[in-house]
VMD Tcl script that builds the backbone (N, CA, C; Angstrom):
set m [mol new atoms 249]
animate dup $m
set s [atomselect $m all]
$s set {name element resname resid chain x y z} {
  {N N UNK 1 A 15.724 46.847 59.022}
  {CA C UNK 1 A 14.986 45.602 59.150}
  {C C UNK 1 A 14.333 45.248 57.813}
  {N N UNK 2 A 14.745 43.811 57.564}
  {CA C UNK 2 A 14.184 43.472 55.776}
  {C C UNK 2 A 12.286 43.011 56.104}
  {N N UNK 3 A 11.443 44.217 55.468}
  {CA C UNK 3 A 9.979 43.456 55.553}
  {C C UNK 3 A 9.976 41.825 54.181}
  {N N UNK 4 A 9.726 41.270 55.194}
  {CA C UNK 4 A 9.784 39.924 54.599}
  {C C UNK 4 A 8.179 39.757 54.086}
  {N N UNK 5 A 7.760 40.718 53.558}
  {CA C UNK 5 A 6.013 40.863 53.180}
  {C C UNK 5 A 6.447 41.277 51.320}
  {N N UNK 6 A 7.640 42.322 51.138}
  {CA C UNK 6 A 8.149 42.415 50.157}
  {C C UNK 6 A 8.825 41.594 49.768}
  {N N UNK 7 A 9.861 41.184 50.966}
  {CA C UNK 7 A 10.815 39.817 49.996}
  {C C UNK 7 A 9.952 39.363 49.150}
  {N N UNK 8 A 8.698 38.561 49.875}
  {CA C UNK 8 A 8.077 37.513 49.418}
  {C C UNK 8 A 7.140 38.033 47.926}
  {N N UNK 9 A 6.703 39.380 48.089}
  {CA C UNK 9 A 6.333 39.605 46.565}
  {C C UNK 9 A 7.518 40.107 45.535}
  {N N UNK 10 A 8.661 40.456 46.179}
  {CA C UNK 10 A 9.546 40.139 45.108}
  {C C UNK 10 A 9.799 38.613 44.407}
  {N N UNK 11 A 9.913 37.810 45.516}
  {CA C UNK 11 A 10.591 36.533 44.837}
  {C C UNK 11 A 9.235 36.218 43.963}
  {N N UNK 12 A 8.053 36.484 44.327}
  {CA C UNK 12 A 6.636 35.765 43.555}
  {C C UNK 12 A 7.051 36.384 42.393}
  {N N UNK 13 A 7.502 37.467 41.879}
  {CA C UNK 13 A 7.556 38.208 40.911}
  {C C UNK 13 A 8.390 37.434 40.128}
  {N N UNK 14 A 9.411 37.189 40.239}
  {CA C UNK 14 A 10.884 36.175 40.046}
  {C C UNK 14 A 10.367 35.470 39.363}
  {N N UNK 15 A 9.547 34.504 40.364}
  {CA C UNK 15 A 9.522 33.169 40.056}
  {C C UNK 15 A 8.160 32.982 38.742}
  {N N UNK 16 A 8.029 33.835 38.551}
  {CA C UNK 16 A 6.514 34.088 37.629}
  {C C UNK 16 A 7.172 34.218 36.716}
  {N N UNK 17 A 8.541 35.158 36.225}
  {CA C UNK 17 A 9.279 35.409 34.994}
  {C C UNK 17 A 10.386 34.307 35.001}
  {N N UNK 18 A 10.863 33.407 35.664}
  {CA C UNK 18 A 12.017 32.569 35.785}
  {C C UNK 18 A 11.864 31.962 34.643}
  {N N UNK 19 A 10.628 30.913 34.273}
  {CA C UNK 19 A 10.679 30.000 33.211}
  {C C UNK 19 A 11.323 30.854 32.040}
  {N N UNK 20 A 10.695 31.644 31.878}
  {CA C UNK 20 A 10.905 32.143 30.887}
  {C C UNK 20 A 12.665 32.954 30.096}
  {N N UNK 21 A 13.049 32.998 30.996}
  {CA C UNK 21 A 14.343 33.759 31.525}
  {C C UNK 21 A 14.760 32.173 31.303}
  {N N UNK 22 A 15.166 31.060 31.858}
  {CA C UNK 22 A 15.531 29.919 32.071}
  {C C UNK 22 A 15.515 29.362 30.234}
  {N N UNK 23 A 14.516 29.238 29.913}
  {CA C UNK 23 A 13.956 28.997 28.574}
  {C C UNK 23 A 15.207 29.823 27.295}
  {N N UNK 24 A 15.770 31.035 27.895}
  {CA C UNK 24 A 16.585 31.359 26.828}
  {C C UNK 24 A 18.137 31.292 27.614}
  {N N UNK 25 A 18.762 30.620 28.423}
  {CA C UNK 25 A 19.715 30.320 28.880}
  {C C UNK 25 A 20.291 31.354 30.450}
  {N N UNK 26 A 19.080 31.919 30.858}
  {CA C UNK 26 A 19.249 33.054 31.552}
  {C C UNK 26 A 18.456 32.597 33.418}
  {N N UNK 27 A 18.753 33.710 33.960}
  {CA C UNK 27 A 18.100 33.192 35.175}
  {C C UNK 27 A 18.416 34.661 36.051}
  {N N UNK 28 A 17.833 34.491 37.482}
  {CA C UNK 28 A 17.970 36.103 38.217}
  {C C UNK 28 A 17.989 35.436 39.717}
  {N N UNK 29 A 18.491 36.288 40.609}
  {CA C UNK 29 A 18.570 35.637 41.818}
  {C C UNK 29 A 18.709 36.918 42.743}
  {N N UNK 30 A 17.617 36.803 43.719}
  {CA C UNK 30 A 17.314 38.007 44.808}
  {C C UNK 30 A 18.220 37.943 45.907}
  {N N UNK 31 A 19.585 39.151 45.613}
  {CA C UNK 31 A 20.509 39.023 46.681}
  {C C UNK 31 A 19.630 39.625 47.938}
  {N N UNK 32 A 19.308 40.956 48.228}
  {CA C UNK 32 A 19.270 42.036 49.085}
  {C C UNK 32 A 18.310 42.902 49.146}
  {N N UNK 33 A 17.315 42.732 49.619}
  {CA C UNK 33 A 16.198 43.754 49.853}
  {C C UNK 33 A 16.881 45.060 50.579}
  {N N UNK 34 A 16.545 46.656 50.267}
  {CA C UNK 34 A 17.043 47.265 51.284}
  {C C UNK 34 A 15.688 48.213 51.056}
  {N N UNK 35 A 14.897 48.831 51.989}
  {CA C UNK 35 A 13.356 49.291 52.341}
  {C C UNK 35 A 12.930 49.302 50.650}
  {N N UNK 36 A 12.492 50.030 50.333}
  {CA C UNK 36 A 11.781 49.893 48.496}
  {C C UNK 36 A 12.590 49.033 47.394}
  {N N UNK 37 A 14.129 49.212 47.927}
  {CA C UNK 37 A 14.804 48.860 46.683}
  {C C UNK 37 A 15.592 47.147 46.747}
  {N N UNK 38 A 15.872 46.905 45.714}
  {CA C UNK 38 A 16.163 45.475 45.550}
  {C C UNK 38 A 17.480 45.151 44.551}
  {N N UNK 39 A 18.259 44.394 45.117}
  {CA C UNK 39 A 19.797 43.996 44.275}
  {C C UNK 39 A 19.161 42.344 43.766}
  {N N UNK 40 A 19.856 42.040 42.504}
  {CA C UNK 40 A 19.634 40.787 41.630}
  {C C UNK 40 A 20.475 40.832 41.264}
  {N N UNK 41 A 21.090 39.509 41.023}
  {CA C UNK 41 A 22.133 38.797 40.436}
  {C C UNK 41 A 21.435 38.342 39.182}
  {N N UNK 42 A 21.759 38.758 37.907}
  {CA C UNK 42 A 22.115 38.521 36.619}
  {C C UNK 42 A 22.912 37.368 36.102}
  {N N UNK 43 A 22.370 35.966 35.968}
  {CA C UNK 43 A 23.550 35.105 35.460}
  {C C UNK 43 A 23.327 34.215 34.305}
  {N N UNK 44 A 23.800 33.379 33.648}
  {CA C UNK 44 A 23.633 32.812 33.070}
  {C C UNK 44 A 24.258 33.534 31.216}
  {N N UNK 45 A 23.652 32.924 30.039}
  {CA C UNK 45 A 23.965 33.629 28.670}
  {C C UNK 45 A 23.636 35.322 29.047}
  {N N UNK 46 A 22.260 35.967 29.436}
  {CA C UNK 46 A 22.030 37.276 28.673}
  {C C UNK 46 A 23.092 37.924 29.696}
  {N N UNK 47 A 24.090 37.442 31.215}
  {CA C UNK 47 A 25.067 38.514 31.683}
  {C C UNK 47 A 26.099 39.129 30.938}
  {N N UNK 48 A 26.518 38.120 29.589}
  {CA C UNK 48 A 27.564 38.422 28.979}
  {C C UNK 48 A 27.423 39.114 27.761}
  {N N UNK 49 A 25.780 39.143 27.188}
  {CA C UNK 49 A 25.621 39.856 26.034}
  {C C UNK 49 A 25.401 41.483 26.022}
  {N N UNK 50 A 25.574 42.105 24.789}
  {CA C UNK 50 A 25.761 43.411 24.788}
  {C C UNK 50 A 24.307 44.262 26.018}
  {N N UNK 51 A 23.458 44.505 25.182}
  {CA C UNK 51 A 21.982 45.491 25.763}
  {C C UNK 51 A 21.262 44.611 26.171}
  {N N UNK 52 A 21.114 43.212 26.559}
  {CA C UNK 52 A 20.326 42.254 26.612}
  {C C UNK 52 A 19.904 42.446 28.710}
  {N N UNK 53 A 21.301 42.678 29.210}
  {CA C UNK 53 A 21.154 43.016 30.690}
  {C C UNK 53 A 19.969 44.244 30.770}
  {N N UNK 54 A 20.206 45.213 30.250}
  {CA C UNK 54 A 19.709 46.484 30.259}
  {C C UNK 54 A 17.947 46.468 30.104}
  {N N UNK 55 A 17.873 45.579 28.909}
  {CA C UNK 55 A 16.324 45.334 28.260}
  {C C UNK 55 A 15.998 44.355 29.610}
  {N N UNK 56 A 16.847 43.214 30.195}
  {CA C UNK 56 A 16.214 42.682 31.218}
  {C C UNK 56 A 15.538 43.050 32.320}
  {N N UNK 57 A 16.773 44.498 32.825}
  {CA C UNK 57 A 16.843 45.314 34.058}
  {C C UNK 57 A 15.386 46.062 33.884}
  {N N UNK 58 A 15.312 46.234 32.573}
  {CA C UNK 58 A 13.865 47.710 32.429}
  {C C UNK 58 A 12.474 46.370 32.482}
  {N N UNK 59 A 12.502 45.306 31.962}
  {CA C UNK 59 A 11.222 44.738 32.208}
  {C C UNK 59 A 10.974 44.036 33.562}
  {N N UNK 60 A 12.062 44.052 34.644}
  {CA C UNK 60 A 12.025 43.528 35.296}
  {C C UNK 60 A 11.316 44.384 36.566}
  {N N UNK 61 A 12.156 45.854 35.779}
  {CA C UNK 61 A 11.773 47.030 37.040}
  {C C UNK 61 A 10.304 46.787 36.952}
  {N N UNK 62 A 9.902 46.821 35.462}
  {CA C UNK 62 A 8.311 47.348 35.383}
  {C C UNK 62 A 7.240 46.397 36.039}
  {N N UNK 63 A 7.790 45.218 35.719}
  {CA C UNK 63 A 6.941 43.948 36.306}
  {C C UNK 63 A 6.939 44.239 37.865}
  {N N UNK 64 A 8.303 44.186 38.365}
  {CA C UNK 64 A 8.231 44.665 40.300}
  {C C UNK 64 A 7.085 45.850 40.575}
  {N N UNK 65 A 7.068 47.065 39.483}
  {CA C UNK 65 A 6.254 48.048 40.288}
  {C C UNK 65 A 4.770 47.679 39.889}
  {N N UNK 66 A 5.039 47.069 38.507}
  {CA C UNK 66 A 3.387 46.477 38.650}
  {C C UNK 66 A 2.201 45.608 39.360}
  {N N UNK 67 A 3.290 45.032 40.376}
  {CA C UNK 67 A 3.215 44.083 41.183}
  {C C UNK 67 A 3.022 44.771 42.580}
  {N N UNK 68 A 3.781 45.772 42.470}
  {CA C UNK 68 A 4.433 46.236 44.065}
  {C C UNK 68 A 4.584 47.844 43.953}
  {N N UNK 69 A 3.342 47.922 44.291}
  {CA C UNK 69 A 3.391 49.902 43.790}
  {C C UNK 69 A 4.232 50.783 44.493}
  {N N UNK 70 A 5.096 50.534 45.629}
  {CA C UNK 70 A 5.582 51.406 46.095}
  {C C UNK 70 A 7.144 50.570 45.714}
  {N N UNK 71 A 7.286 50.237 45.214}
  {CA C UNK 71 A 8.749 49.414 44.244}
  {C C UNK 71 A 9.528 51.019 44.054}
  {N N UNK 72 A 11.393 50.139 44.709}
  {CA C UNK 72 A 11.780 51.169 44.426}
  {C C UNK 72 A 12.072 51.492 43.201}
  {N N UNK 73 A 13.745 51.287 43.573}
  {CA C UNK 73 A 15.105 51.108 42.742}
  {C C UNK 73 A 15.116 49.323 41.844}
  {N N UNK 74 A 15.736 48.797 41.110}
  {CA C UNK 74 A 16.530 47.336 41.034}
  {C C UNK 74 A 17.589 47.706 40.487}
  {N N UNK 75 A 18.963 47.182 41.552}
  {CA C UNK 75 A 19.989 47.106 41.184}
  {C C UNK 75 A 20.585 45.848 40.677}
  {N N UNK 76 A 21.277 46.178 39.245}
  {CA C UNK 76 A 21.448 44.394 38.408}
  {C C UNK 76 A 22.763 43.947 39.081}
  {N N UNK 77 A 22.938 42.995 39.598}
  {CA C UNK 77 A 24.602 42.665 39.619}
  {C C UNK 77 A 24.835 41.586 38.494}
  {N N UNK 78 A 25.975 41.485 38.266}
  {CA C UNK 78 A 26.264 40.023 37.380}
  {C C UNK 78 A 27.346 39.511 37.711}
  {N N UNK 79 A 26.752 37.756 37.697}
  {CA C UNK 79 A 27.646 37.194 38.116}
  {C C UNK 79 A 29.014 37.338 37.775}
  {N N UNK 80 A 29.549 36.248 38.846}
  {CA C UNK 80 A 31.434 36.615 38.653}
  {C C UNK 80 A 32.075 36.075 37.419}
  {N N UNK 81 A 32.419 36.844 36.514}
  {CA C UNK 81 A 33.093 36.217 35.753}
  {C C UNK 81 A 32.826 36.472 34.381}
  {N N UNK 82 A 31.297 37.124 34.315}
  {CA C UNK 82 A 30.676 37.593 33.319}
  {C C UNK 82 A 31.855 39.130 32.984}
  {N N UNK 83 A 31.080 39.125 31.240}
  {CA C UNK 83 A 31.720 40.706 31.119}
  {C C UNK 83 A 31.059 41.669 30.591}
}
mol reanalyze $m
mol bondsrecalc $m
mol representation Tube
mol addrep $m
């Protein structure tokens, strides 16, 4: 069962870093809550660049647990088509 108490401070989390993410050709999108942990879709310019996913994935984790202390996992996906 998805607690929709986390969805909702995940997406607040999102939407607090979006501009900014948006601002350099980038963006994130909350597929799948599963109990602590969370899947995101990666799209836009930084899916296709080299370490740029990676540096995203680590500030993104940190912001979720700073937000959300019992934060699990974030798993990055990227969109289709990216490489």
């Amino acid at each position: 069962m998805i607690e929709w108490a986390r969805v909702q401070a995940i997406l607040t989390v999102l939407d607090c870093i979006r501009p900014v993410l948006q601002a350099d050709g980038m963006n994130v999108e909350l597929l799948d809550v599963q109990d602590k942990n969370a899947r995101i879709r990666l799209t836009g310019l930084c899916a296709r660049c080299g370490s740029a996913p990676l540096m995203l994935q680590s500030g993104l984790e940190e912001a979720l647990r700073h937000e959300i202390r019992d934060f699990g996992e974030l798993q990055l996906v990227y969109e289709a088509g990216a490489s």
